[in-house]
PDBQT receptor file of N, H, CA, C and O in Angstrom, charges set to zero:
ATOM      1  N   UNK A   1     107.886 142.263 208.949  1.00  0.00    +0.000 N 
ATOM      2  CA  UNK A   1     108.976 143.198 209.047  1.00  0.00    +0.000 C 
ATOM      3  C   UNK A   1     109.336 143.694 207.641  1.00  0.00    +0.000 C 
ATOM      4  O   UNK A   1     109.705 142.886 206.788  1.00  0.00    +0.000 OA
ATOM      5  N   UNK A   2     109.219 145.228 207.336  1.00  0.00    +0.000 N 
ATOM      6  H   UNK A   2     108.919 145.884 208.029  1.00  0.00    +0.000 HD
ATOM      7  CA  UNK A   2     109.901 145.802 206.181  1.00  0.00    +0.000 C 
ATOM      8  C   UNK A   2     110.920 145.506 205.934  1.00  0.00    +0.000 C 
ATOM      9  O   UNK A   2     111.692 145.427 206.889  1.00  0.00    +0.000 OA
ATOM     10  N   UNK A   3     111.597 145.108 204.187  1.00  0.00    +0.000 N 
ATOM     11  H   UNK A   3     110.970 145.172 203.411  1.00  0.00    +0.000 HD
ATOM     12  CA  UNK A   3     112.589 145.273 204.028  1.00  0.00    +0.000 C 
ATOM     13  C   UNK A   3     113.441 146.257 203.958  1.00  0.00    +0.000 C 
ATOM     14  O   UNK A   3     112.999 147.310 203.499  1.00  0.00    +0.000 OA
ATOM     15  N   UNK A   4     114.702 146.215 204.330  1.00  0.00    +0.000 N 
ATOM     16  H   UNK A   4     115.061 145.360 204.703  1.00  0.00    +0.000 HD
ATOM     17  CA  UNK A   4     115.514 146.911 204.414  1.00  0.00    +0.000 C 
ATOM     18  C   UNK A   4     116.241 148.309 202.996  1.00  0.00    +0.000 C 
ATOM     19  O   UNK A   4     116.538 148.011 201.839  1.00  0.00    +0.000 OA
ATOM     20  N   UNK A   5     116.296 149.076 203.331  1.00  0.00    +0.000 N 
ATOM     21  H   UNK A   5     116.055 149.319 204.270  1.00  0.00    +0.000 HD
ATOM     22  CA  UNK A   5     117.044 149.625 202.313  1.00  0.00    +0.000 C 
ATOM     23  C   UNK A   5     117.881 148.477 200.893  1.00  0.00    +0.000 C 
ATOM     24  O   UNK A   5     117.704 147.880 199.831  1.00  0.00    +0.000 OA
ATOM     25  N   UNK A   6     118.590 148.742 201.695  1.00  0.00    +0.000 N 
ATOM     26  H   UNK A   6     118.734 149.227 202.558  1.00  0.00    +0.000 HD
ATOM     27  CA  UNK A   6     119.797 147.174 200.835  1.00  0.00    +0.000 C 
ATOM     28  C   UNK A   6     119.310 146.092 200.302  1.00  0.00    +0.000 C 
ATOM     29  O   UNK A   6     119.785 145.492 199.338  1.00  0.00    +0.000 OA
ATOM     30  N   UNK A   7     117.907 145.686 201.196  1.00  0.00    +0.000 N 
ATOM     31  H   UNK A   7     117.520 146.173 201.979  1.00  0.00    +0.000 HD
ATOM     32  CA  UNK A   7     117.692 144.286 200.551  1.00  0.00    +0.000 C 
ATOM     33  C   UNK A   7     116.606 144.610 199.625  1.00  0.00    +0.000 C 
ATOM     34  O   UNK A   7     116.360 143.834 198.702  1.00  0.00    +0.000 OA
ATOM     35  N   UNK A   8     115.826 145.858 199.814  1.00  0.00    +0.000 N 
ATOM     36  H   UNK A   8     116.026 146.488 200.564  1.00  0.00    +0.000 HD
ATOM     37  CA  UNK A   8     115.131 146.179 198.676  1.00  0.00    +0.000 C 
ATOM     38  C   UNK A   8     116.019 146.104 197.372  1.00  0.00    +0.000 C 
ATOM     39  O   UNK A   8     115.901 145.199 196.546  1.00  0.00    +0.000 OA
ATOM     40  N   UNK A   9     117.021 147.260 197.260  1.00  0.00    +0.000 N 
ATOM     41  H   UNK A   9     117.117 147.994 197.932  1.00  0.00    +0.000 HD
ATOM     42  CA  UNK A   9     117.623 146.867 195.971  1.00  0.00    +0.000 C 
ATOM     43  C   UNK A   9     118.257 145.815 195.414  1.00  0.00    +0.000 C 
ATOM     44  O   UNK A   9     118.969 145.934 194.417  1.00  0.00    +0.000 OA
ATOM     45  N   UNK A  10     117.975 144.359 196.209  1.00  0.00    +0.000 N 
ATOM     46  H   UNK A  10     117.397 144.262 197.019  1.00  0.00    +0.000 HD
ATOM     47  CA  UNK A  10     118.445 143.707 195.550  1.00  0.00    +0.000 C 
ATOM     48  C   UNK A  10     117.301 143.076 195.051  1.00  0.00    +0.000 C 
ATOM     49  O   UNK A  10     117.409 142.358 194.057  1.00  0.00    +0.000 OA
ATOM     50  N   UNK A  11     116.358 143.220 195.529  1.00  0.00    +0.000 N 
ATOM     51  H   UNK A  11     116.270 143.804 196.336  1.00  0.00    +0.000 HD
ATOM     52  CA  UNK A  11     114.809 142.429 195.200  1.00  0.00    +0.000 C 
ATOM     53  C   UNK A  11     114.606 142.904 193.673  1.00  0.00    +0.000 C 
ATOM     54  O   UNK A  11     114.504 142.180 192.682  1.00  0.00    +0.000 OA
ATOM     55  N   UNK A  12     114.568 144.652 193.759  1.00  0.00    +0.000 N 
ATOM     56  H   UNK A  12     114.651 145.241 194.564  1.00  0.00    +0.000 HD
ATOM     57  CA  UNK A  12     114.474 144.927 192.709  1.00  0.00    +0.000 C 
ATOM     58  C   UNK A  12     115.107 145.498 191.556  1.00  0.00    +0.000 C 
ATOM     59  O   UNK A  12     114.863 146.357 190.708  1.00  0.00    +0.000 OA
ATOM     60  N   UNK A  13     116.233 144.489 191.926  1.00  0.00    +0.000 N 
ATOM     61  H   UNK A  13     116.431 143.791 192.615  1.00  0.00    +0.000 HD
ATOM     62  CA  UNK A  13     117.656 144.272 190.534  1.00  0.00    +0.000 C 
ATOM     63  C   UNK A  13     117.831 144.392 189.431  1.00  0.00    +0.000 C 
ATOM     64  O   UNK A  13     116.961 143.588 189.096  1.00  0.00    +0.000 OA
ATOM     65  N   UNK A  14     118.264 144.751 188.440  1.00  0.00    +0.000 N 
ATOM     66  H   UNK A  14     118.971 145.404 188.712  1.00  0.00    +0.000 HD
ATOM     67  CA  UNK A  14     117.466 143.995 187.187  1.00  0.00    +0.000 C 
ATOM     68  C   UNK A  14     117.296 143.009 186.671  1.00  0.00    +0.000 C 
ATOM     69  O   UNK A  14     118.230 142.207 186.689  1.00  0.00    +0.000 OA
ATOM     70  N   UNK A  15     116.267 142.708 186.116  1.00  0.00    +0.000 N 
ATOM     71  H   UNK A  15     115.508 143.359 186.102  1.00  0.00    +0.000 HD
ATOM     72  CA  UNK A  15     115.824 141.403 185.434  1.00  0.00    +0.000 C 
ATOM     73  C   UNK A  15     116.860 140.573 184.977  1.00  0.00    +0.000 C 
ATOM     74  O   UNK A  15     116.719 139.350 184.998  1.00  0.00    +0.000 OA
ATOM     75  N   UNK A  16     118.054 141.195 184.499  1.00  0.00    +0.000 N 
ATOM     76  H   UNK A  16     118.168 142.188 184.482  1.00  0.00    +0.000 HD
ATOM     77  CA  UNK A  16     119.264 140.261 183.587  1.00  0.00    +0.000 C 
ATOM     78  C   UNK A  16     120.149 140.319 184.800  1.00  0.00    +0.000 C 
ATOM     79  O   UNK A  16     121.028 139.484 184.587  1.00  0.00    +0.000 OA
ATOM     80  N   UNK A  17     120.355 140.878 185.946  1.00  0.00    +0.000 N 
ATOM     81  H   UNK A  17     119.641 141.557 186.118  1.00  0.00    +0.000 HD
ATOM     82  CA  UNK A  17     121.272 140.417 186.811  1.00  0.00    +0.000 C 
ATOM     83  C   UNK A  17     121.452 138.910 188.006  1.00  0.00    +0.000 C 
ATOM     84  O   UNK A  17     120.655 138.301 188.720  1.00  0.00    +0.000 OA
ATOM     85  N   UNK A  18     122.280 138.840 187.843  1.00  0.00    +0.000 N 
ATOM     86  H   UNK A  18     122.927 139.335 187.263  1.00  0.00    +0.000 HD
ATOM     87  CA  UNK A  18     122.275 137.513 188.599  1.00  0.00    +0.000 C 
ATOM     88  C   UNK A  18     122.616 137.804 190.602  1.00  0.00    +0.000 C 
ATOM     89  O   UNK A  18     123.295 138.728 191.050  1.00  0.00    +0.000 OA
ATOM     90  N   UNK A  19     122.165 137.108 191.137  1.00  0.00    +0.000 N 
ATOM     91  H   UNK A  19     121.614 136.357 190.772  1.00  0.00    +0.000 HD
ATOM     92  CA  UNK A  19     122.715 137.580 192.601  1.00  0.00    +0.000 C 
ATOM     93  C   UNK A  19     123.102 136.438 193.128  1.00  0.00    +0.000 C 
ATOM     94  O   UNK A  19     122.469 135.391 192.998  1.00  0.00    +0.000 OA
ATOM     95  N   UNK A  20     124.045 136.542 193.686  1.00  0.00    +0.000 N 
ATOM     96  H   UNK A  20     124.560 137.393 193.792  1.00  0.00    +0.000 HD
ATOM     97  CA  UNK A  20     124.372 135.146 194.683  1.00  0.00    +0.000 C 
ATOM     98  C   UNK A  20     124.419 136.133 196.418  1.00  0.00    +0.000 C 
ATOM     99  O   UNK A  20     125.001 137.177 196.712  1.00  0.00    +0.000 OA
ATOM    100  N   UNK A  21     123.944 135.638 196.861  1.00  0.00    +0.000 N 
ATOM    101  H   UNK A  21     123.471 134.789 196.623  1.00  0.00    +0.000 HD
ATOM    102  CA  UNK A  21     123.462 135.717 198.219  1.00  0.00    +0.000 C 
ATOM    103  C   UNK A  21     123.964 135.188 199.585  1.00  0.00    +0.000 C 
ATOM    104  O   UNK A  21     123.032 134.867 200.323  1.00  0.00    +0.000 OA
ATOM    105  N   UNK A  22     125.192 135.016 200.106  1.00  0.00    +0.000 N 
ATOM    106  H   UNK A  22     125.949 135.277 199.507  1.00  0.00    +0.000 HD
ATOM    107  CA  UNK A  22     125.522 134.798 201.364  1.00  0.00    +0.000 C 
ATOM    108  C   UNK A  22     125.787 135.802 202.605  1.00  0.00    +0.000 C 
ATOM    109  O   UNK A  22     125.806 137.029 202.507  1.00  0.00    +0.000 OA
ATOM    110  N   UNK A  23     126.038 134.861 204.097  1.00  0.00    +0.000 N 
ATOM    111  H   UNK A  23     126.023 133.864 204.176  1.00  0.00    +0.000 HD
ATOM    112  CA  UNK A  23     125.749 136.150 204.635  1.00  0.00    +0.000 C 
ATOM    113  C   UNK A  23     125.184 134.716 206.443  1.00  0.00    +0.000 C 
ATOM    114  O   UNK A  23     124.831 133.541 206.548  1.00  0.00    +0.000 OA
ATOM    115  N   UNK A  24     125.418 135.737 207.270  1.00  0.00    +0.000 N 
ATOM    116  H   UNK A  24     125.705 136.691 207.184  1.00  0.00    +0.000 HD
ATOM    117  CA  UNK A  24     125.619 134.770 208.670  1.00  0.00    +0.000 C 
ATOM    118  C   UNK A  24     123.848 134.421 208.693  1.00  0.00    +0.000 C 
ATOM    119  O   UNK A  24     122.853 134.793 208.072  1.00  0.00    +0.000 OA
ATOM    120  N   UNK A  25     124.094 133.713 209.535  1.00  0.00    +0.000 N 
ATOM    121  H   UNK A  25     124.902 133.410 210.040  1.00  0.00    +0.000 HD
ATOM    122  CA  UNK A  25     122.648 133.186 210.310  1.00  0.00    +0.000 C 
ATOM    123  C   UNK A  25     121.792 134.478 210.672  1.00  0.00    +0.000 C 
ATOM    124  O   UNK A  25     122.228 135.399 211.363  1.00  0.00    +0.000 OA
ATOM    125  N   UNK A  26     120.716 134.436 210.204  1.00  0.00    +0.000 N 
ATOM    126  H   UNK A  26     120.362 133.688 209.642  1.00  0.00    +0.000 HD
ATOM    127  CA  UNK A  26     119.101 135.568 210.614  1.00  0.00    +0.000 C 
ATOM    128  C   UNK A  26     119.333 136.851 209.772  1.00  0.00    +0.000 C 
ATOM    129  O   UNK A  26     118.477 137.711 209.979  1.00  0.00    +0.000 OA
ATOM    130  N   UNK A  27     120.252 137.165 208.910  1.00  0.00    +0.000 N 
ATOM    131  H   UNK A  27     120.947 136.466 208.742  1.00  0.00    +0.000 HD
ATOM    132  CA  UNK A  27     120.883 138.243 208.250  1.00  0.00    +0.000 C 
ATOM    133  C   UNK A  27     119.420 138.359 207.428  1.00  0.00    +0.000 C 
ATOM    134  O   UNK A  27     119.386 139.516 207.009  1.00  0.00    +0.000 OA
ATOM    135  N   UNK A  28     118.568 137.868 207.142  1.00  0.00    +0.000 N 
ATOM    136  H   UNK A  28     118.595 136.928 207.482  1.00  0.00    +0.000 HD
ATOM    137  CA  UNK A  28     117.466 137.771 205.905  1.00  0.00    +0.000 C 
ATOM    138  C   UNK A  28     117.522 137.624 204.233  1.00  0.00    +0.000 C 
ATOM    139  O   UNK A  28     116.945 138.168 203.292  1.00  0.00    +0.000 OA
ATOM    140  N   UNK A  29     118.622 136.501 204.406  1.00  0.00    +0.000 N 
ATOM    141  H   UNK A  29     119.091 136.059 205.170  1.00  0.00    +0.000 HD
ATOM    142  CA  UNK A  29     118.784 136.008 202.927  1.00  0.00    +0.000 C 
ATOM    143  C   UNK A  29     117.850 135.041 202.354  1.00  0.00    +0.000 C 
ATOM    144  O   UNK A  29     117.881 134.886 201.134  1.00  0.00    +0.000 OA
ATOM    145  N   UNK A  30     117.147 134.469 202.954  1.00  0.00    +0.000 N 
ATOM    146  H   UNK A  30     117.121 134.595 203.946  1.00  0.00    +0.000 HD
ATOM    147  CA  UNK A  30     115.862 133.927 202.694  1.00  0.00    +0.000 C 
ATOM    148  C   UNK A  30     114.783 134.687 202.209  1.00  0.00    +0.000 C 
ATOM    149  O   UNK A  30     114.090 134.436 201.222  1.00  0.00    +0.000 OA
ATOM    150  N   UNK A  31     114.684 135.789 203.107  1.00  0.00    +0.000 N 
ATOM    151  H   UNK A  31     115.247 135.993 203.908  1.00  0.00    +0.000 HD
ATOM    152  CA  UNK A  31     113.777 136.742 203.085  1.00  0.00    +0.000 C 
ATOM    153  C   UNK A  31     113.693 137.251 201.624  1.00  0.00    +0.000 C 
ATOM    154  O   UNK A  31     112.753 137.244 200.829  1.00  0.00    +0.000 OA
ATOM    155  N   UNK A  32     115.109 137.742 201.507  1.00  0.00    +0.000 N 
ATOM    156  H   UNK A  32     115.872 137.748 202.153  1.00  0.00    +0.000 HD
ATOM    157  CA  UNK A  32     115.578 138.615 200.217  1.00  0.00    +0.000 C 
ATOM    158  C   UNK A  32     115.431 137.790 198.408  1.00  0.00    +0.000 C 
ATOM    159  O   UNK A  32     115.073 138.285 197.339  1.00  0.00    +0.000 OA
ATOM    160  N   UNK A  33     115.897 136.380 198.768  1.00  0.00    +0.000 N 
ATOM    161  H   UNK A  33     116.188 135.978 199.636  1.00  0.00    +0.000 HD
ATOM    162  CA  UNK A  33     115.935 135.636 198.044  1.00  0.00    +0.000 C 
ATOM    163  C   UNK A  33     114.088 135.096 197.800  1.00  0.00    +0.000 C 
ATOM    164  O   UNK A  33     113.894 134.833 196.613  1.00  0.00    +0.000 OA
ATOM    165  N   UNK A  34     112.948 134.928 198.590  1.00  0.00    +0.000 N 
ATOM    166  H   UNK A  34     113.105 135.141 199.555  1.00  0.00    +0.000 HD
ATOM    167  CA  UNK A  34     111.567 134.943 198.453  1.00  0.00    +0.000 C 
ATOM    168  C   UNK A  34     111.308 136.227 197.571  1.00  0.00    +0.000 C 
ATOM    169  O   UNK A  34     110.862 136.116 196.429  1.00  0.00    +0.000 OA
ATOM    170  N   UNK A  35     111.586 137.377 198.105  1.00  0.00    +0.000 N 
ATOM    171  H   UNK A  35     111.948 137.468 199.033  1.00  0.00    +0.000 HD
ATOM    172  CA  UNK A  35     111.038 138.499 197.672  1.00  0.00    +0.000 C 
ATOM    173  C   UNK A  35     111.336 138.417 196.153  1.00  0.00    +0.000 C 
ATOM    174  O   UNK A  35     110.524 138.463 195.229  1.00  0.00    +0.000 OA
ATOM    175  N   UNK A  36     112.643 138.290 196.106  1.00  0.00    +0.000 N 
ATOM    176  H   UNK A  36     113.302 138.253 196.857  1.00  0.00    +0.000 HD
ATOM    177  CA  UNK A  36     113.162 138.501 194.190  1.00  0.00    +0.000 C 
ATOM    178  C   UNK A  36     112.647 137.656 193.679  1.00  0.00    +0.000 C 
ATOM    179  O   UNK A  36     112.165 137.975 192.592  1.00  0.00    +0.000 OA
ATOM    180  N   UNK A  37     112.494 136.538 194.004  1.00  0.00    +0.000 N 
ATOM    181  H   UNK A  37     112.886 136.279 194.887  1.00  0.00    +0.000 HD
ATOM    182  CA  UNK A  37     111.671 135.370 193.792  1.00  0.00    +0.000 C 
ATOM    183  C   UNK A  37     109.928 135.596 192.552  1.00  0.00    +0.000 C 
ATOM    184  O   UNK A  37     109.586 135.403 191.386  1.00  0.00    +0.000 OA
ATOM    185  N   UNK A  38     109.375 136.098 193.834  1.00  0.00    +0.000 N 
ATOM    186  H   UNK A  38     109.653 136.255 194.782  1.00  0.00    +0.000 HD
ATOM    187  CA  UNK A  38     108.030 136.725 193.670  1.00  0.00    +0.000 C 
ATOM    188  C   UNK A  38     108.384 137.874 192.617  1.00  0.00    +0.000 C 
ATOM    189  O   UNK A  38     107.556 138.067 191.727  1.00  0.00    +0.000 OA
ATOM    190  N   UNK A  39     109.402 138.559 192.638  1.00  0.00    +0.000 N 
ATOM    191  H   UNK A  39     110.075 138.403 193.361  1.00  0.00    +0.000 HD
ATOM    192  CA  UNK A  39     109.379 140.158 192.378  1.00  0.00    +0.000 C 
ATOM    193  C   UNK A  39     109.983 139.747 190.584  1.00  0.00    +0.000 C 
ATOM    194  O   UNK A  39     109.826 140.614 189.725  1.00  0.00    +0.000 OA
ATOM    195  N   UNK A  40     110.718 138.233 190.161  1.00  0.00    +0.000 N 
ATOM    196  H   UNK A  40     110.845 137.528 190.859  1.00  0.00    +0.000 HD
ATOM    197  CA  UNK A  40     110.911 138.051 189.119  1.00  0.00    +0.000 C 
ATOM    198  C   UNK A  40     109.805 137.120 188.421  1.00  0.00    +0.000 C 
ATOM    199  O   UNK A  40     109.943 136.699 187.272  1.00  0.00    +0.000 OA
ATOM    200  N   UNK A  41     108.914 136.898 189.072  1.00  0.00    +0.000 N 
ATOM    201  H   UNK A  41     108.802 137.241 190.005  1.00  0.00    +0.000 HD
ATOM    202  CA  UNK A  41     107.809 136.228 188.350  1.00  0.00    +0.000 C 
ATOM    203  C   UNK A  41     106.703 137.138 188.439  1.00  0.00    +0.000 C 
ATOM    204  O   UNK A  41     105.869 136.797 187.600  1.00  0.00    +0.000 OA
ATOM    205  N   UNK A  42     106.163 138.585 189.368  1.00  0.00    +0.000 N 
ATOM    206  H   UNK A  42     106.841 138.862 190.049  1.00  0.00    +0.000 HD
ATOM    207  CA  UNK A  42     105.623 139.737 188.899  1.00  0.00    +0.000 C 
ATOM    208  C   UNK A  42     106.042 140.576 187.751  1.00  0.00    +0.000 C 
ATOM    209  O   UNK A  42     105.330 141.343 187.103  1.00  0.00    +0.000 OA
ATOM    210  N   UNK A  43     107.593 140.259 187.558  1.00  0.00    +0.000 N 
ATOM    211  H   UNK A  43     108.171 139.635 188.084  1.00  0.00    +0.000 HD
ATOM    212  CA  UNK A  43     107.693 140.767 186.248  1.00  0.00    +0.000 C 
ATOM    213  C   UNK A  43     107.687 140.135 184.781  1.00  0.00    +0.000 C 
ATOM    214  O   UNK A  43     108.321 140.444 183.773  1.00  0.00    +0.000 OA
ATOM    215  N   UNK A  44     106.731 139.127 185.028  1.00  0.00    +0.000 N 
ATOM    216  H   UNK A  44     106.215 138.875 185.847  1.00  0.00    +0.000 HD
ATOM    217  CA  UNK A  44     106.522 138.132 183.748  1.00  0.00    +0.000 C 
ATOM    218  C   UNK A  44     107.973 136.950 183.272  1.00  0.00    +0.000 C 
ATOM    219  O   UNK A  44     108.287 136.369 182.232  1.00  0.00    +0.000 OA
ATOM    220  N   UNK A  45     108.553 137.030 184.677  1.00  0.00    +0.000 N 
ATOM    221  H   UNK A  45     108.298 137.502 185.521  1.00  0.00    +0.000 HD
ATOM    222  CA  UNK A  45     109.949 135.986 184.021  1.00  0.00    +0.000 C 
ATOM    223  C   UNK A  45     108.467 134.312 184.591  1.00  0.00    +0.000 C 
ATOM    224  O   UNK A  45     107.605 134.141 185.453  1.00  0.00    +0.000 OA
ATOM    225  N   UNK A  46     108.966 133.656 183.591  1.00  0.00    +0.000 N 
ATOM    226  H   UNK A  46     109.666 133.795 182.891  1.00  0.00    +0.000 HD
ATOM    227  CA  UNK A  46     108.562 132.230 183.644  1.00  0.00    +0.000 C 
ATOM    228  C   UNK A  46     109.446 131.775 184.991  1.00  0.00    +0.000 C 
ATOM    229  O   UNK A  46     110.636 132.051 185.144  1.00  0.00    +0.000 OA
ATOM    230  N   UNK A  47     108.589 130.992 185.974  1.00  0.00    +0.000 N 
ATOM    231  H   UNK A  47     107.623 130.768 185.850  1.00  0.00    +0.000 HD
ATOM    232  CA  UNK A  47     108.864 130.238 187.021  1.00  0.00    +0.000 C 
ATOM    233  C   UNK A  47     109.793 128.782 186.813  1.00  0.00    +0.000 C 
ATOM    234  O   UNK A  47     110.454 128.212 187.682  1.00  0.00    +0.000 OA
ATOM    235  N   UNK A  48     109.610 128.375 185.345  1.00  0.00    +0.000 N 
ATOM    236  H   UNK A  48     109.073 128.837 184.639  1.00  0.00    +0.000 HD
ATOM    237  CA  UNK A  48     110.649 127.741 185.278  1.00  0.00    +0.000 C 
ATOM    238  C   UNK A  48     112.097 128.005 184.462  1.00  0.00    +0.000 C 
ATOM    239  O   UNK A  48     112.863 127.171 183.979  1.00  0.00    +0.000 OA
ATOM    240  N   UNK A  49     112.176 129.245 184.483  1.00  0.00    +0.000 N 
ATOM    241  H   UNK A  49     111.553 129.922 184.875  1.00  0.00    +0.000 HD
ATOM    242  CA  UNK A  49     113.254 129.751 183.574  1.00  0.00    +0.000 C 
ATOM    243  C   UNK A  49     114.008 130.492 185.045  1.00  0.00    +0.000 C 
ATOM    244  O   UNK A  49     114.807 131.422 184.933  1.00  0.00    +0.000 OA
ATOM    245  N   UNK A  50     113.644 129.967 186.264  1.00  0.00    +0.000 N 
ATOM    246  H   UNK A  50     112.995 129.211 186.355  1.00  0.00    +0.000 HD
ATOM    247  CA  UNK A  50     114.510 130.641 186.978  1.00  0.00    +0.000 C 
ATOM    248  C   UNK A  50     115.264 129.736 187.903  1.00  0.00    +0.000 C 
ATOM    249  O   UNK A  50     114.697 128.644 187.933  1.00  0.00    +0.000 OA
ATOM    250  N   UNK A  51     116.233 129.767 188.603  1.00  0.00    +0.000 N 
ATOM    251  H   UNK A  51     116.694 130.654 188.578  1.00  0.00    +0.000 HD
ATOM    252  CA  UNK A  51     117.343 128.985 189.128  1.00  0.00    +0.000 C 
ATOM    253  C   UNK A  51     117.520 129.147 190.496  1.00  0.00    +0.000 C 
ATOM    254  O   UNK A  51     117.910 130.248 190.884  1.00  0.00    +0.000 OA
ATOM    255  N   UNK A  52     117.323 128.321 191.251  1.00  0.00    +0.000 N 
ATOM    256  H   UNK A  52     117.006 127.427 190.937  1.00  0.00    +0.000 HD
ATOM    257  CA  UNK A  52     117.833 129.075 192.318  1.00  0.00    +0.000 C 
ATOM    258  C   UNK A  52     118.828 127.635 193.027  1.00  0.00    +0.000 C 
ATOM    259  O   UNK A  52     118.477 126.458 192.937  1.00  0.00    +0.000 OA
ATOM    260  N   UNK A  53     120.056 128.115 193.686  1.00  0.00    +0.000 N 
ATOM    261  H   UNK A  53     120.341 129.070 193.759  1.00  0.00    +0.000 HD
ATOM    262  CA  UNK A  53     120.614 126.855 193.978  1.00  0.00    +0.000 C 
ATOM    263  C   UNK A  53     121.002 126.687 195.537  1.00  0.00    +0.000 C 
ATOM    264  O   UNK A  53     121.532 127.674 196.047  1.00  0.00    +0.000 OA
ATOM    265  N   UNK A  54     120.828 125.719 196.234  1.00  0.00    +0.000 N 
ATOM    266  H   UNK A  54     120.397 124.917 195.819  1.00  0.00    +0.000 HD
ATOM    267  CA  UNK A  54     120.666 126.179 198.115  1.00  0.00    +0.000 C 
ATOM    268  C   UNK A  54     121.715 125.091 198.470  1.00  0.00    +0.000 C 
ATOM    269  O   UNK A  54     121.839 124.082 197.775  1.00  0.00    +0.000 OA
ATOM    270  N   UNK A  55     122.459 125.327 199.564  1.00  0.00    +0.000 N 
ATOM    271  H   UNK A  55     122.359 126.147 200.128  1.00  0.00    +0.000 HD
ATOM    272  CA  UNK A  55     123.402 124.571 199.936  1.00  0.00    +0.000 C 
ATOM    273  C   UNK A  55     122.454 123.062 200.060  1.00  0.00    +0.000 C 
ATOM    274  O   UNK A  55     122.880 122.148 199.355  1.00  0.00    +0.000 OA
ATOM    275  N   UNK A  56     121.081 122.731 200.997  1.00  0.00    +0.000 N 
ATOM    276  H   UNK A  56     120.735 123.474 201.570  1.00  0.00    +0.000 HD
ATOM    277  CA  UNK A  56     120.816 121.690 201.219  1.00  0.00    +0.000 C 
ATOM    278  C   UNK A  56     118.949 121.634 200.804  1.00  0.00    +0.000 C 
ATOM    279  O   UNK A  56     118.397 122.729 200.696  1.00  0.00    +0.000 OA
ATOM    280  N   UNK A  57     118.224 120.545 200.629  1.00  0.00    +0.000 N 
ATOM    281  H   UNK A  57     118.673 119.656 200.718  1.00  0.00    +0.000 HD
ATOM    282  CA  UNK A  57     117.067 120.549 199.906  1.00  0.00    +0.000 C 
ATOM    283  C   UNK A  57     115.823 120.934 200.977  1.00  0.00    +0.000 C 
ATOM    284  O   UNK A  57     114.659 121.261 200.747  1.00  0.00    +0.000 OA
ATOM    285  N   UNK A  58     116.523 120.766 202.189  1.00  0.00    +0.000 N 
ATOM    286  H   UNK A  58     117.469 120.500 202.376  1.00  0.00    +0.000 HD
ATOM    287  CA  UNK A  58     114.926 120.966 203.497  1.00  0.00    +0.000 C 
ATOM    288  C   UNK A  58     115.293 122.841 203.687  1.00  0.00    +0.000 C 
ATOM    289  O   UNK A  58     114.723 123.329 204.663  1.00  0.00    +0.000 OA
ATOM    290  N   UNK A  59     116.179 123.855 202.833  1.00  0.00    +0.000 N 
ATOM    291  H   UNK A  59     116.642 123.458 202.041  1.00  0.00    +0.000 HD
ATOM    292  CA  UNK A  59     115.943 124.893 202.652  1.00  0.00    +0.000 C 
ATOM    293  C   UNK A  59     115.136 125.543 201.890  1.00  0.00    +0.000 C 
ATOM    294  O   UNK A  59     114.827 126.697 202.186  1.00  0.00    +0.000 OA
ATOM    295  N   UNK A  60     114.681 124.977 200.855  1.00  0.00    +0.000 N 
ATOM    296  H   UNK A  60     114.932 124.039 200.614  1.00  0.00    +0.000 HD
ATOM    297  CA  UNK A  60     113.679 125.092 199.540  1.00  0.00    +0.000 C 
ATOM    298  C   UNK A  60     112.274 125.553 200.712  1.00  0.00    +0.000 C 
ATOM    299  O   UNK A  60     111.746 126.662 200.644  1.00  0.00    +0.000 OA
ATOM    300  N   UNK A  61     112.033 124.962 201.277  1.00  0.00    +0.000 N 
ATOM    301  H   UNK A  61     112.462 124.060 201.332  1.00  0.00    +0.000 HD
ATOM    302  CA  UNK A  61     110.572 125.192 201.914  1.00  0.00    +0.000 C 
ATOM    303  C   UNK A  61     109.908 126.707 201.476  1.00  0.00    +0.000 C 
ATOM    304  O   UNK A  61     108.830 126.892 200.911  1.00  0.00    +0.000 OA
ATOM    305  N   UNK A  62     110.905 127.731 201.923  1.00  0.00    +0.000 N 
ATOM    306  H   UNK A  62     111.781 127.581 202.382  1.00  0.00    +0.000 HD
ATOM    307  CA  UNK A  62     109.981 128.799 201.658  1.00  0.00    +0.000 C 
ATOM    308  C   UNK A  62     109.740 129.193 200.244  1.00  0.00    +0.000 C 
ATOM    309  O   UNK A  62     108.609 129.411 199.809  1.00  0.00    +0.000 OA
ATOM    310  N   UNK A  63     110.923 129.286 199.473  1.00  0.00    +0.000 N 
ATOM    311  H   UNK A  63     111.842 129.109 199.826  1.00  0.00    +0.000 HD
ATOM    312  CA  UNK A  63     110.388 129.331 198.407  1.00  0.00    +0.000 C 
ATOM    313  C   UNK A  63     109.294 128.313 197.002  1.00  0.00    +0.000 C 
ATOM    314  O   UNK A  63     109.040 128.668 195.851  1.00  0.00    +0.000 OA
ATOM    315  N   UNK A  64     108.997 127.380 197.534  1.00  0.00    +0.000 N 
ATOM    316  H   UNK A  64     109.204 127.092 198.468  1.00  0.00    +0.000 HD
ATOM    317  CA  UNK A  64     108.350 126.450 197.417  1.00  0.00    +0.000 C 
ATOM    318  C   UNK A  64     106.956 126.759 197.444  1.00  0.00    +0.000 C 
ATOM    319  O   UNK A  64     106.022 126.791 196.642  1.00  0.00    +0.000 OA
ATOM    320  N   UNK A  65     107.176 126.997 198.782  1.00  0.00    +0.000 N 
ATOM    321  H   UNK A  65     107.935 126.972 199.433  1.00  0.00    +0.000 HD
ATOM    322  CA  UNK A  65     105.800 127.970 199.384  1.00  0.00    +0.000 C 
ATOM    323  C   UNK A  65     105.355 129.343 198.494  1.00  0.00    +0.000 C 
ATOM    324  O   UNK A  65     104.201 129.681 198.229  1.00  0.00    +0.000 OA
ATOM    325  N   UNK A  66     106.442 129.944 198.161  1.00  0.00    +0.000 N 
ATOM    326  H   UNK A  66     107.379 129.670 198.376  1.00  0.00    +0.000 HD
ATOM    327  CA  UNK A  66     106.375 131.355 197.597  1.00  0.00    +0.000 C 
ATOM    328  C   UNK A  66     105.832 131.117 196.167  1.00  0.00    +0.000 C 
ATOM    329  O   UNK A  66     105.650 132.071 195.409  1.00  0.00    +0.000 OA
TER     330      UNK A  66
């Protein structure tokens, strides 16, 4: 499934902005949060210079994966 208008621009944010991300159940904050993910380590940010913080640890999966 394409991303959305909205969640595109947050994927592709700028590099120095920070996002915090909430939002109900199936909304695609996972989704959004993978994509920037990927979309800040296509832009040469180091994988460990980035942060990401999740209410609980069996949420990590996808980006783990990513």
């Amino acid at each position: 499934m394409p991303l959305t208008e909205s969640q595109r621009s947050l994927v592709e944010a700028p590099l120095n902005q920070r996002i915090f991300l909430e939002g109900p159940a199936n909304c695609g904050k996972t989704t959004v949060g993978v994509e920037r993910l990927l979309h800040l380590m296509q832009q040469g940010v180091p994988a460990d210079s980035i942060l990401l913080l999740l209410p609980q640890r069996t949420l990590a999966g996808p980006y783990l994966e990513a």
